[in-house]
VOBA-1610 file (N, C-alpha, C; in pm, whole numbers, padded with zeros to 5 digits, always signed):
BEGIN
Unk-16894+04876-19138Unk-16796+04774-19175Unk-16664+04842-19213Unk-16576+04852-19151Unk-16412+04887-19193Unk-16411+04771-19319Unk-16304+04894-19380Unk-16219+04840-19490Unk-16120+04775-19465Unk-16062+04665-19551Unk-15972+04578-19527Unk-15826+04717-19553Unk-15706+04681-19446Unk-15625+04789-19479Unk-15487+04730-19505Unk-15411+04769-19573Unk-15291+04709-19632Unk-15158+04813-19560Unk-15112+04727-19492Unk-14960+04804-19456Unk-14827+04779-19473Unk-14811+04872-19503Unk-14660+04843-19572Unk-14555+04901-19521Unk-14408+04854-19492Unk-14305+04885-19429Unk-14238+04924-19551Unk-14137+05065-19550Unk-14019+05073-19632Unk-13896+05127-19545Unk-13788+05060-19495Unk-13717+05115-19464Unk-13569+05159-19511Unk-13506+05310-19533Unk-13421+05336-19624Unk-13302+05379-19528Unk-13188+05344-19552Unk-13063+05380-19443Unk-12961+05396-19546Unk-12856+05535-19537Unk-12821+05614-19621Unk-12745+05695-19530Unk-12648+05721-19582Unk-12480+05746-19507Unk-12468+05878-19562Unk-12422+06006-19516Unk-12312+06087-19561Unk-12239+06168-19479Unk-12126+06222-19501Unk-12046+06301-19450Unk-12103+06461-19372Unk-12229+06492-19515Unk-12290+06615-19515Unk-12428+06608-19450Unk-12498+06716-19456Unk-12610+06685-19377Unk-12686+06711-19492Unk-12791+06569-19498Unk-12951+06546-19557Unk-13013+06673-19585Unk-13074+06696-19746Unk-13146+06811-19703Unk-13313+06755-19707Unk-13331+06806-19593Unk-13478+06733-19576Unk-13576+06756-19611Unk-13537+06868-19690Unk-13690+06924-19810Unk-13631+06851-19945Unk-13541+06747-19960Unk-13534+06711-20082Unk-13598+06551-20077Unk-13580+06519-19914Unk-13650+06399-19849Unk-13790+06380-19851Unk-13839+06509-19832Unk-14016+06507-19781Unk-14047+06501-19979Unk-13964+06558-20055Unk-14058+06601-20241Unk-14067+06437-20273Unk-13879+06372-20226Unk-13883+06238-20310Unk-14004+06135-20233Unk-14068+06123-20111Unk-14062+06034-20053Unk-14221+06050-20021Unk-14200+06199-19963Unk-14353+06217-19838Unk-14423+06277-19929Unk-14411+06367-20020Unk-14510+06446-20144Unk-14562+06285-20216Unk-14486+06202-20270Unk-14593+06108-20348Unk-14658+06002-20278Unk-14641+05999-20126Unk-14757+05925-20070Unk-14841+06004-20039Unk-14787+06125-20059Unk-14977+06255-19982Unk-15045+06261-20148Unk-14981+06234-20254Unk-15041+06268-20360Unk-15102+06131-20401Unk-15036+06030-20363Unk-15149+05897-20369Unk-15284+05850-20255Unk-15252+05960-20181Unk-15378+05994-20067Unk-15349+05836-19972Unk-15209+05839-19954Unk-15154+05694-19826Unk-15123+05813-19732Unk-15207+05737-19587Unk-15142+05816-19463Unk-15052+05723-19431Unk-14945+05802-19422Unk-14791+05787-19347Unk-14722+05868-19237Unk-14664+05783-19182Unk-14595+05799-19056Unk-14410+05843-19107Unk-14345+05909-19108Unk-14251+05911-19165Unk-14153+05962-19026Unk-14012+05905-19017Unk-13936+05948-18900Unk-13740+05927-18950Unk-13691+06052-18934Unk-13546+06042-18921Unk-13471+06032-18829Unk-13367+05963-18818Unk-13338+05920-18702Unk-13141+05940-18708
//
């Protein structure tokens, strides 16, 4: 019997002049869904 599964959309859009640093992206964002044990799909665009 599968578990009932809950999905959730967040989408964040964010402007700058400079370029993103993307190890400050993955600590705020992708570290506390791997530490709440949520698999995520994550993509910059």
């Amino acid at each position: 019997m599968q578990d009932d599964l809950m999905t959730i959309r967040i989408e964040v859009q964010a402007n700058t002049q400079d370029k993103f640093d993307l190890n400050s992206i993955h600590n705020a964002i992708e570290e506390r869904l791997d530490e709440m044990d949520i698999q995520a799909s994550t993509r910059l665009e």
